[in-house]
KOLRONU-560454 format. One record per residue: x, z, y of N, C-alpha, C in turn. Coordinates in Angstrom, 2 decimals. Last residue first. Example, Ala and Ser with C-alpha at 12.3 -4.5 7.8 and 13.67 -1.06 7.14 Angstrom:
BEGIN
    n.c1    n.c3    n.c2   ca.c1   ca.c3   ca.c2    c.c1    c.c3    c.c2
   12.85    7.08   -2.25   13.67    7.14   -1.06   12.90    7.87    0.03
   13.19    7.80   -5.69   12.30    7.80   -4.50   13.20    7.80   -3.30
***
This chain:
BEGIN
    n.c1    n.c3    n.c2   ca.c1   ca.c3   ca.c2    c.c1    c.c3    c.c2
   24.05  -10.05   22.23   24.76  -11.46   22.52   25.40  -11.52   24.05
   23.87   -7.16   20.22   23.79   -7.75   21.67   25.23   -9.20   21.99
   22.41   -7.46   17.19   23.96   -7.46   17.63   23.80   -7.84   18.95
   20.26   -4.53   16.45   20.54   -6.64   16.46   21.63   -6.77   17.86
   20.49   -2.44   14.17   20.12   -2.63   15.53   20.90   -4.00   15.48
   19.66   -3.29   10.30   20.30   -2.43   11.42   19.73   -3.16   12.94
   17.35   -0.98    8.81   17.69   -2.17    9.63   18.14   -2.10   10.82
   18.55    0.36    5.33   18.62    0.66    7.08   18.27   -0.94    7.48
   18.39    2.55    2.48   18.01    0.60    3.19   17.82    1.63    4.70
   21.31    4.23    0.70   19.67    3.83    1.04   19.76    2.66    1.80
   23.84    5.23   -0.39   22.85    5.81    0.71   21.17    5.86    0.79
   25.09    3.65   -1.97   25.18    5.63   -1.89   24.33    6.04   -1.33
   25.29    1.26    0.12   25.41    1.81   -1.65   25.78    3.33   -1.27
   22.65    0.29    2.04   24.01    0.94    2.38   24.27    1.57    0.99
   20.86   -2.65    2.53   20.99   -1.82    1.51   22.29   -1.29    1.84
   18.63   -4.19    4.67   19.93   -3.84    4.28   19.94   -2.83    3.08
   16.38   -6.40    5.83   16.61   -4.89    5.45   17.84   -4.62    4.26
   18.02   -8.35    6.63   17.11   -7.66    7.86   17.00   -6.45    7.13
   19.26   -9.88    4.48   19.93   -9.66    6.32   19.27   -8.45    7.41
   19.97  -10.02    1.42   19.23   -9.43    2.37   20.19   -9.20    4.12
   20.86  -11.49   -0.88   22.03  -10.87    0.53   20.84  -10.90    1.21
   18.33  -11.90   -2.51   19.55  -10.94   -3.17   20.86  -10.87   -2.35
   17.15  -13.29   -0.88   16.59  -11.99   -1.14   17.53  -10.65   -1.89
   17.20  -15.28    1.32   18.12  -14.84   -0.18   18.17  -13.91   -0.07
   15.45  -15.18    3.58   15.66  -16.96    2.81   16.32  -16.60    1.76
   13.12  -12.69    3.24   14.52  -13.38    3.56   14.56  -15.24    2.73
   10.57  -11.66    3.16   11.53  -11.82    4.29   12.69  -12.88    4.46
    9.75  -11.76    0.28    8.64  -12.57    1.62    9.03  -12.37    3.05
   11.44  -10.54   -0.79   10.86  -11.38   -1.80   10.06  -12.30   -0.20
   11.41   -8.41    0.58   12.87   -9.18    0.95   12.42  -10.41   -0.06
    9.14   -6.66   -0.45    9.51   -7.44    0.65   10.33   -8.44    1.52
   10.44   -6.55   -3.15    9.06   -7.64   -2.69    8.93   -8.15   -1.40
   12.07   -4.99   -2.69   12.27   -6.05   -3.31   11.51   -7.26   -2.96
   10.40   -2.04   -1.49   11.98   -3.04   -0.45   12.31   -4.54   -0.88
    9.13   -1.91   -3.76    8.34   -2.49   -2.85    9.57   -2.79   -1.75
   11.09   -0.86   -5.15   10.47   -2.30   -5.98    9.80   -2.29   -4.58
   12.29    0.95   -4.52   13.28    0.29   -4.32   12.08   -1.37   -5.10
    9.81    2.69   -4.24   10.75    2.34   -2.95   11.24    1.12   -3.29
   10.27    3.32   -6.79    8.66    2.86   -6.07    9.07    2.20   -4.76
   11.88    4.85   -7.60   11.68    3.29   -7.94   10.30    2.76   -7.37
   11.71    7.43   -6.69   12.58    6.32   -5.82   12.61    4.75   -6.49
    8.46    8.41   -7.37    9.77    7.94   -8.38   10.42    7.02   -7.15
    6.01   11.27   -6.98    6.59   10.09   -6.46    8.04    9.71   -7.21
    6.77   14.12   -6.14    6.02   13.47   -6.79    6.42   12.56   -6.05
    8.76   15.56   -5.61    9.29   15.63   -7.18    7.59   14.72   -7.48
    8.21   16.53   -2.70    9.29   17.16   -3.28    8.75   16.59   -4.87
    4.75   15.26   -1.63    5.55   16.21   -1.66    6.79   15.83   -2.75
    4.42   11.80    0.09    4.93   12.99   -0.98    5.38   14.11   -1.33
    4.45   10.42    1.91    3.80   11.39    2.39    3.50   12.45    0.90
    5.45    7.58    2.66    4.51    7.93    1.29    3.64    9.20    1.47
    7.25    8.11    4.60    6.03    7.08    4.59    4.53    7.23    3.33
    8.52   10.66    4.20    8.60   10.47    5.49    6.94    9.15    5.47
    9.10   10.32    1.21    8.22   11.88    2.18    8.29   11.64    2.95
    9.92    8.76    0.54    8.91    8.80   -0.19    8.06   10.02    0.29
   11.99    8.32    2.55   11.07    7.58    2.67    9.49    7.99    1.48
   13.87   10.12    0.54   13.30   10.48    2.23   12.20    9.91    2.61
   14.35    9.19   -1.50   13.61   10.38   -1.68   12.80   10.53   -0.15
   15.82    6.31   -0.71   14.53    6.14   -1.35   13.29    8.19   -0.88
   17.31    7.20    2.86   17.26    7.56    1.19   15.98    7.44    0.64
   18.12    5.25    5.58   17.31    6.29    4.81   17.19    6.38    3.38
   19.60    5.42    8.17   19.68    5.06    7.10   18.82    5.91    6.53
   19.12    3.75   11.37   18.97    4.95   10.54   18.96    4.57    8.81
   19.08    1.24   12.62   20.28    1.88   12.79   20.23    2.91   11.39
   15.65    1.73   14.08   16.38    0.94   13.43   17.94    1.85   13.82
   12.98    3.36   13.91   14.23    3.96   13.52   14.94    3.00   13.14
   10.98    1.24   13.17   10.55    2.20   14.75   12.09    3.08   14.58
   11.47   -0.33   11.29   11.71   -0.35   12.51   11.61    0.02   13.65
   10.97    1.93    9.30   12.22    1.08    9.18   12.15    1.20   10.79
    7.69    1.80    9.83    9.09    3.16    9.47   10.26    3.19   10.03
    7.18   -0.31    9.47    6.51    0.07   10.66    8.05    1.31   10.55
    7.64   -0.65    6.75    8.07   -1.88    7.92    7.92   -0.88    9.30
    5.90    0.80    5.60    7.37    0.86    5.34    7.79    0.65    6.22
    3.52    0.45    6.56    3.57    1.52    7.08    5.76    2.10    6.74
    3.26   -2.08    5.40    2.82   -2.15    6.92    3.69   -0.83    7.26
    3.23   -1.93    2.55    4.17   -2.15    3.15    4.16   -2.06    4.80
    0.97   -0.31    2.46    1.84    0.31    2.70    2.88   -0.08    2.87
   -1.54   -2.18    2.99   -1.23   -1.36    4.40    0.21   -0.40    3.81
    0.19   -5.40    3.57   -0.54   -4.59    2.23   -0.19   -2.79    3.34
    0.57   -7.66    5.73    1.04   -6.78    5.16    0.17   -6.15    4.25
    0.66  -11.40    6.55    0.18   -9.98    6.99    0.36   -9.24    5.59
    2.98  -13.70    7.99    2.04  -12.95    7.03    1.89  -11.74    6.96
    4.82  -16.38    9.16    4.41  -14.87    9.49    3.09  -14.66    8.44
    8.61  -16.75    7.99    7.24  -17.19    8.95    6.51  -15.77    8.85
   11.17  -16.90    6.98    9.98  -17.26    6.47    8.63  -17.33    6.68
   13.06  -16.42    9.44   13.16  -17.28    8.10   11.88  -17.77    7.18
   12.00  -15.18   11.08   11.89  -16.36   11.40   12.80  -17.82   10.53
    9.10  -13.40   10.38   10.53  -13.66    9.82   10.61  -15.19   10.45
    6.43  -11.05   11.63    7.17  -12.69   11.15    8.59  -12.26   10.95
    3.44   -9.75   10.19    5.21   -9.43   10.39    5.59  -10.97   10.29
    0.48   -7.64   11.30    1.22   -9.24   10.49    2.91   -9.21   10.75
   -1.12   -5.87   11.67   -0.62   -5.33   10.47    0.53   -6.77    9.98
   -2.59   -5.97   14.17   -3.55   -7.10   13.03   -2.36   -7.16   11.59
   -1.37   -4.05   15.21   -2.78   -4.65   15.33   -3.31   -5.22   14.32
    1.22   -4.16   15.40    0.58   -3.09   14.76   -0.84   -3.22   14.94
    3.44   -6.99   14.22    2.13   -6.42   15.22    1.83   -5.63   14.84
    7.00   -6.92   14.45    5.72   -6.59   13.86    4.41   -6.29   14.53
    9.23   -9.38   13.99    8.14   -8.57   14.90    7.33   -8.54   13.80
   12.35  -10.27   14.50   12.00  -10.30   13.69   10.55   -9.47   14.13
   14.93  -11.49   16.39   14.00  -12.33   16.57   12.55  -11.82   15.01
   15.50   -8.37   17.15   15.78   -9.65   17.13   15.06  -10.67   17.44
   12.68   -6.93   16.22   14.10   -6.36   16.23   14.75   -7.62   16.10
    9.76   -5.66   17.89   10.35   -6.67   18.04   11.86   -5.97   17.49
    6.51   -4.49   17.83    8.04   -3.96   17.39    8.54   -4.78   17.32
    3.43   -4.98   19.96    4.48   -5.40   18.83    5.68   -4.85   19.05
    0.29   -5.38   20.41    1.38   -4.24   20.08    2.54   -5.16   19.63
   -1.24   -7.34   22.71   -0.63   -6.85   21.20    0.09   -5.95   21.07
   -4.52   -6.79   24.30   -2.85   -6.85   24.35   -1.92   -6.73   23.06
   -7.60   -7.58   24.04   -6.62   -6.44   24.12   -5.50   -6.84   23.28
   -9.70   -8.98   25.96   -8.43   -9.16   24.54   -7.72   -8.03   24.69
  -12.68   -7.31   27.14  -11.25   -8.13   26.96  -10.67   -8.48   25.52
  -16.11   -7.40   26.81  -15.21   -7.58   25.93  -14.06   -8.67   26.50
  -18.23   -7.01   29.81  -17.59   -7.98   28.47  -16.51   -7.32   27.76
  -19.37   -3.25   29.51  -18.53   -4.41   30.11  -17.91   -5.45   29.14
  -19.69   -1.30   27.84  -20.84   -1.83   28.65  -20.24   -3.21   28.95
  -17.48   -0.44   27.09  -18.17   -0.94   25.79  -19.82   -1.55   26.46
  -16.42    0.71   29.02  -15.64   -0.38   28.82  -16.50   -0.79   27.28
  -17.81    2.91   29.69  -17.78    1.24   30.85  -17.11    0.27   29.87
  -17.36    4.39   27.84  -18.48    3.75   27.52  -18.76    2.60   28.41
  -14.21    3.08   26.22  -14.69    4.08   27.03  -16.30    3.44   27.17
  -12.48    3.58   23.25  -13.18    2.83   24.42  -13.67    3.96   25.02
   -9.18    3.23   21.58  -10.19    4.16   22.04  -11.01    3.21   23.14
   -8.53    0.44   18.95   -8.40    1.51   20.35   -9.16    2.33   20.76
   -7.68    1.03   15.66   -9.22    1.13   16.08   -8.76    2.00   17.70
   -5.62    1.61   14.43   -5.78    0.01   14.72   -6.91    0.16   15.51
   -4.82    4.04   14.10   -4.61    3.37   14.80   -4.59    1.98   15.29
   -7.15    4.47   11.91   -7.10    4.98   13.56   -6.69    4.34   14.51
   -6.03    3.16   10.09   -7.29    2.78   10.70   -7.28    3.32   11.60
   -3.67    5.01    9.03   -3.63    3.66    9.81   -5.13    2.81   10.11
   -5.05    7.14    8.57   -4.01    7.02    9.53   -3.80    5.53   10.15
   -6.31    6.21    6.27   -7.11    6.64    7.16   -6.19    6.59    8.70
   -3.78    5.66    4.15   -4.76    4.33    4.98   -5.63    4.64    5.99
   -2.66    8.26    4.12   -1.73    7.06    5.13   -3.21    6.12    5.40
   -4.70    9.95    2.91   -4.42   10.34    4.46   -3.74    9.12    4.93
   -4.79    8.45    0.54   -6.32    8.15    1.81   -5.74    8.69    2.63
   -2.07    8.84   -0.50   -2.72    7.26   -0.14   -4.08    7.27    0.84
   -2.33   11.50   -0.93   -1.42   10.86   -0.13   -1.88    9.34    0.51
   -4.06   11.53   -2.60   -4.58   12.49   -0.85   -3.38   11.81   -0.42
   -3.28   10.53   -4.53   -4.45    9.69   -3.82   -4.61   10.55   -2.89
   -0.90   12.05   -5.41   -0.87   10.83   -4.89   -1.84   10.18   -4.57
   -1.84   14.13   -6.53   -0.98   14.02   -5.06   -1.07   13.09   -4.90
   -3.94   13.32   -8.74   -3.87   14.29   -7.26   -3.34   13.75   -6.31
   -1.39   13.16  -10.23   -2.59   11.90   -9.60   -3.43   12.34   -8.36
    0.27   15.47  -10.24    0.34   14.45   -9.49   -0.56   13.48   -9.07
   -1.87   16.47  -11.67   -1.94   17.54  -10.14   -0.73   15.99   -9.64
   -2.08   15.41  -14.48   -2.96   15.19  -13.13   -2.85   15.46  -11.75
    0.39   12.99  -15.37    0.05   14.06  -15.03   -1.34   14.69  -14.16
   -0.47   10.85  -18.06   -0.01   11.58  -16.62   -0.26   12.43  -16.45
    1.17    8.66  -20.51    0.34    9.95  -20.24    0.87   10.29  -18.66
    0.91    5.96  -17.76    0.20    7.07  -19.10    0.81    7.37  -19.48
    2.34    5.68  -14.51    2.22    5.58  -15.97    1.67    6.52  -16.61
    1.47    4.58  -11.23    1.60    5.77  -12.12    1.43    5.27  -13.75
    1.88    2.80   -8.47    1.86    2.66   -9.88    2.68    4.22  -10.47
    1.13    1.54   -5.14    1.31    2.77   -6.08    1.40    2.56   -7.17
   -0.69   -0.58   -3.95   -0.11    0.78   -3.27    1.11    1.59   -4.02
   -0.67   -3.80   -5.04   -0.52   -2.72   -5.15   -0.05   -1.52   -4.41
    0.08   -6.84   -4.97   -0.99   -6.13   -3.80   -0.73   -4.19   -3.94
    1.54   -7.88   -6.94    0.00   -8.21   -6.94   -0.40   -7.87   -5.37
    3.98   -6.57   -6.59    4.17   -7.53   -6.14    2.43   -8.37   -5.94
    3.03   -4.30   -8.25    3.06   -4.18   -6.50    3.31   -5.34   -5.73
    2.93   -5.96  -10.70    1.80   -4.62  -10.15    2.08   -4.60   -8.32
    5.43   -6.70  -11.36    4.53   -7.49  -11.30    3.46   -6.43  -10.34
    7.00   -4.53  -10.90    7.31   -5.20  -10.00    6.31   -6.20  -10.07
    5.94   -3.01  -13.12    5.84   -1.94  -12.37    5.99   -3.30  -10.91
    6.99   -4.82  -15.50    5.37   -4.72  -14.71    5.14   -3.83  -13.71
    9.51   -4.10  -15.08    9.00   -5.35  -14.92    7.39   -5.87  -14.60
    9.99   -1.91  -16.07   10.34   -2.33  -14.38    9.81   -3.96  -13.86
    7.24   -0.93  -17.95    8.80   -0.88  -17.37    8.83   -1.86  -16.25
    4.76    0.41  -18.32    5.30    0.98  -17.05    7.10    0.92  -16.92
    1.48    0.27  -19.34    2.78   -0.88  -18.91    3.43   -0.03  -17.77
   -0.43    2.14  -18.93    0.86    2.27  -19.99    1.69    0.94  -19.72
   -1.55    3.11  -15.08   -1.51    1.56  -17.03    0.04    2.26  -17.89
   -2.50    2.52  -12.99   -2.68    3.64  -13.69   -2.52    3.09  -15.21
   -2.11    1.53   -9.60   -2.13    1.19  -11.04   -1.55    2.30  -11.85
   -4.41    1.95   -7.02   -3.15    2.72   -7.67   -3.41    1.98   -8.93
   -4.75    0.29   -3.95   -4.68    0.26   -4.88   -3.69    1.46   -6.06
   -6.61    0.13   -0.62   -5.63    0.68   -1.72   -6.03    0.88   -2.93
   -8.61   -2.43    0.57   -8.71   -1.05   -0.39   -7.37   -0.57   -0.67
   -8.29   -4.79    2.24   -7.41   -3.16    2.65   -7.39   -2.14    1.92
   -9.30   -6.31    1.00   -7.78   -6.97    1.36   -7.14   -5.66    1.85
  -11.88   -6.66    0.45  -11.56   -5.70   -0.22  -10.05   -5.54    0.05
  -12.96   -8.42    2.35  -14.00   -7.39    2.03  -13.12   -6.57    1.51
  -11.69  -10.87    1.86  -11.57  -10.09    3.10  -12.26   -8.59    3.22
   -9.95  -11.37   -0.79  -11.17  -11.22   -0.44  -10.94  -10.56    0.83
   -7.09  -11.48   -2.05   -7.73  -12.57   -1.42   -9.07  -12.14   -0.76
   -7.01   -8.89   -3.14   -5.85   -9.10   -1.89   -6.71   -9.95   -1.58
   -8.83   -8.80   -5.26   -9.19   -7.94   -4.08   -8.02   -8.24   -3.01
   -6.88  -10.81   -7.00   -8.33  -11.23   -6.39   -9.38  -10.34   -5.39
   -4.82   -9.34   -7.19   -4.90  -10.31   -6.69   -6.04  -11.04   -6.49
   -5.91   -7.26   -9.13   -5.30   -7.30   -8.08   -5.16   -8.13   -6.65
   -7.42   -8.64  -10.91   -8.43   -8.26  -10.63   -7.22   -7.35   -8.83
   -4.84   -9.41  -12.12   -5.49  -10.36  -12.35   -6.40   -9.86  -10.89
   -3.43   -6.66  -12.78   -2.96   -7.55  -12.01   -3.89   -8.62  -10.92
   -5.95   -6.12  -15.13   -5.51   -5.45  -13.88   -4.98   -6.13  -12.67
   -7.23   -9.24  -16.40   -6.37   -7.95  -16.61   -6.58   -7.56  -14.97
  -10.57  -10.09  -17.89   -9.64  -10.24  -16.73   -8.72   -8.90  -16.75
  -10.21   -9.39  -20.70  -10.77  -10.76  -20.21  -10.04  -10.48  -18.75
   -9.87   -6.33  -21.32  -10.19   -7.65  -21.87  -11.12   -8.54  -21.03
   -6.54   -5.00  -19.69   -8.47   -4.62  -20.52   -9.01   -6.00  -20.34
   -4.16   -3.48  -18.51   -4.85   -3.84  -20.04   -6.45   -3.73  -20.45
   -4.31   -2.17  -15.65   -3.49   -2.91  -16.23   -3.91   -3.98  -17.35
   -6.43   -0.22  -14.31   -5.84    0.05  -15.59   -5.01   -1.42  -15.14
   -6.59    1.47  -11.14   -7.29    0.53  -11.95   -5.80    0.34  -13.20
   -8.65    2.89   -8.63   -7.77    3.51   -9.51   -7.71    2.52  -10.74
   -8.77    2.33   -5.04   -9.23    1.69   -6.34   -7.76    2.68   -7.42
  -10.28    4.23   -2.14   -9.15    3.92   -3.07   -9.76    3.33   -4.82
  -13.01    3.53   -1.08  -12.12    3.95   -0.41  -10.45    3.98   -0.93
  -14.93    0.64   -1.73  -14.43    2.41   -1.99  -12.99    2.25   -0.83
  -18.30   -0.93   -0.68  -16.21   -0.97   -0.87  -15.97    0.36   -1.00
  -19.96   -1.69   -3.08  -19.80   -0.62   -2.36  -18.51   -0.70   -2.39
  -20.15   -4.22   -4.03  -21.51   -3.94   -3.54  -21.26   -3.09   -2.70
  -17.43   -5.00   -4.60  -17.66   -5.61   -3.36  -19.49   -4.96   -3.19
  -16.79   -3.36   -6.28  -16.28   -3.04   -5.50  -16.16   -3.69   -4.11
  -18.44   -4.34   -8.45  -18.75   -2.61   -8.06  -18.11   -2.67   -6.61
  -16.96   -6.54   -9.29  -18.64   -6.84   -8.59  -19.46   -5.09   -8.01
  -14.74   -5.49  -10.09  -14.54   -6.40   -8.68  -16.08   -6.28   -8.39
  -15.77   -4.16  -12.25  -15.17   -3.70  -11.32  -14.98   -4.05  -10.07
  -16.62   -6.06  -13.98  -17.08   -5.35  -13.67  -16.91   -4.96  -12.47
  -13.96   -7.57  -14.26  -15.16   -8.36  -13.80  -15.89   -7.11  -13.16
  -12.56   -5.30  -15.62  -12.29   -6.04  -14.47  -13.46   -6.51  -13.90
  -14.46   -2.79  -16.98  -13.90   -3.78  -17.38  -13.53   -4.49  -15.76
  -16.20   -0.47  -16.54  -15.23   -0.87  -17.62  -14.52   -1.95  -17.83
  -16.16    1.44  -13.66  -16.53    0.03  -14.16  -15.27   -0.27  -15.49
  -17.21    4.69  -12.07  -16.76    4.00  -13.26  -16.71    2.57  -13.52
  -17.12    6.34   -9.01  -17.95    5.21   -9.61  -16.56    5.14  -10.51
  -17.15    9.59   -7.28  -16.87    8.53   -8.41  -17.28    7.58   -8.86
  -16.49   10.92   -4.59  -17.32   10.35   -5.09  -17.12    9.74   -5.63
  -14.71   14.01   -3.80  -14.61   12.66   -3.88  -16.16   11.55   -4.06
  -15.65   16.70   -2.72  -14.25   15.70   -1.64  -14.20   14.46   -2.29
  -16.91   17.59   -4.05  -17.30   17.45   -2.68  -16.30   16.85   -2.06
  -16.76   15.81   -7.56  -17.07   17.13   -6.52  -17.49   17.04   -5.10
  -13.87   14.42   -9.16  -15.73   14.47   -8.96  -15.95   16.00   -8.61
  -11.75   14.45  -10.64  -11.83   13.96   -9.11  -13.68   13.83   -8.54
  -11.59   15.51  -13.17  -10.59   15.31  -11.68  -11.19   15.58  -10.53
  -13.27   13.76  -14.04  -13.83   14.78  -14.27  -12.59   15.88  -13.20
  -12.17   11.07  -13.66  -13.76   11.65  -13.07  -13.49   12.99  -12.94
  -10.54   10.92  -15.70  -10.03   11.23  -14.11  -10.91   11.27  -13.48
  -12.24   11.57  -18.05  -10.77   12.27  -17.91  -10.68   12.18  -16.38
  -13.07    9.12  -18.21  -13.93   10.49  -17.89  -13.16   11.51  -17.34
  -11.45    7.20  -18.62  -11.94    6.84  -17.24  -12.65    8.35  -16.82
  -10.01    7.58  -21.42   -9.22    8.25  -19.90  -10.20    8.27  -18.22
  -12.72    7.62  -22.47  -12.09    8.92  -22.83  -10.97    8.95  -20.79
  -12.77    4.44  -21.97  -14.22    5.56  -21.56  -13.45    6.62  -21.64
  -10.79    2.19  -21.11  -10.67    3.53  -22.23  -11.88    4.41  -21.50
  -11.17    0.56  -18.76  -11.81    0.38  -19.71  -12.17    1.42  -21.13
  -11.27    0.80  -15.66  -10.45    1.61  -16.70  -11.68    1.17  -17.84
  -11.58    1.60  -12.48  -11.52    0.37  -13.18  -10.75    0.40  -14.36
  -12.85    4.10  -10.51  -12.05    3.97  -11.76  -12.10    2.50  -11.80
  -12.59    4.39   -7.19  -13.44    3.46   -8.11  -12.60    3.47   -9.13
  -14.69    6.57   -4.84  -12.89    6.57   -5.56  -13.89    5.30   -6.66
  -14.99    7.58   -1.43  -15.20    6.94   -2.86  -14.31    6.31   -3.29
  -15.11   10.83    0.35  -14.45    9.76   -0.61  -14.61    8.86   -1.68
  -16.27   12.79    0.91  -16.96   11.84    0.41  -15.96   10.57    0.34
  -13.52   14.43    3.04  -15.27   14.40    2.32  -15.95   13.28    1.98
  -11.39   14.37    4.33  -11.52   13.38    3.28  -12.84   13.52    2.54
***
């Protein structure tokens, strides 16, 4: 993870120094921008590698400056962590429903903020690998094929692991935020299996034991059944087992 560029977007100068002073050394590289606007024009001169961004700051909010790095093709893969004193369930679901990786509340901790951006650059680095096939040097001499799709098929429901897109054939097809990619990808490479918010937060998230909140799970399962299902509240494809956790189950042989 050497040279990592990390992009505060934090208007409080005191907290933006505060997580510099973190995260500045030989494994990261820090840029500061005080304000949204700011921030988006930092983060299209030099795309970073993870965005660390506030919620509350004047003229364009957090959210705001969310949804305008989802739309840009330049910035549609940065991961995102929201780092904001808005932290009931309601902005926690506005925030990831934006685009968001992650949401941590003020006061924090640091050795979690920590954990959770080596967590977030090892999954997005992971999943660049595997989007990026191996060549060979005949085969980088030689026209350029198509190369073949990947896809996880459960029913009539698919995921490409190529181009990260998922159809529903309730609601059609759209491409993923790389951690819902890596939920989806989870789920259905283990359909049948039931899994517990804690499990998934160490099996996809890549959390150690007590970092990370099972409400992180259960708001990004929401969102997704928000852009899966035709009724998001009787979910068909990703299920909810009470006591347990979300399974999808294996598709009923006709």
């Amino acid at each position: 993870m050497d040279g990592k560029k990390i992009l505060i977007i934090e208007d409080d100068d005191i907290v933006a120094r505060t997580i510099e002073r973190c995260l500045r050394g030989g494994e990261y590289r820090v840029t500061i921008a005080g304000s949204g606007v700011e921030g988006l024009q930092a983060a299209r001169r030099d795309v970073p590698d993870l965005v660390i961004l506030d919620v509350i700051m004047p003229g364009m909010d957090g959210y705001t400056v969310c949804k305008e790095m989802r739309k840009d093709a330049l910035l549609a893969e940065v991961p995102i962590l929201f780092l904001t004193a808005k932290t009931k369930d309601d902005d926690k679901i506005t925030g990831l429903a934006a685009g968001a990786d992650d949401y941590l509340g003020k006061p924090f901790n640091v050795d979690e903020l920590l954990l959770r951006i080596k967590a977030i650059l090892r999954r997005t680095q992971r999943m660049k690998q595997e989007s990026q096939p191996l060549t060979t040097s005949t085969e980088e001499s030689s026209p350029k094929k198509e190369l073949p799709e990947r896809i996880i098929r459960i029913g009539e429901y698919t995921l490409n692991t190529r181009t990260f897109e998922f159809y529903s054939p309730q609601t059609g097809k759209f491409r993923l935020t790389p951690v819902q990619y890596d939920l989806l990808y989870h789920l259905m490479t283990h359909p049948g299996e039931i899994f517990s918010p804690n499990r998934l937060l160490d099996e996809v998230w890549d959390y150690p034991t007590d970092a990370g909140s099972p409400d992180l799970v259960r708001v990004h399962i929401k969102n997704l059944r928000e852009r899966i299902e035709l009724d998001p509240k009787n979910p068909v494809f990703i299920q909810t087992v009470p006591g347990y956790g979300y399974t999808i189950p294996l598709p009923e042989e006709g």
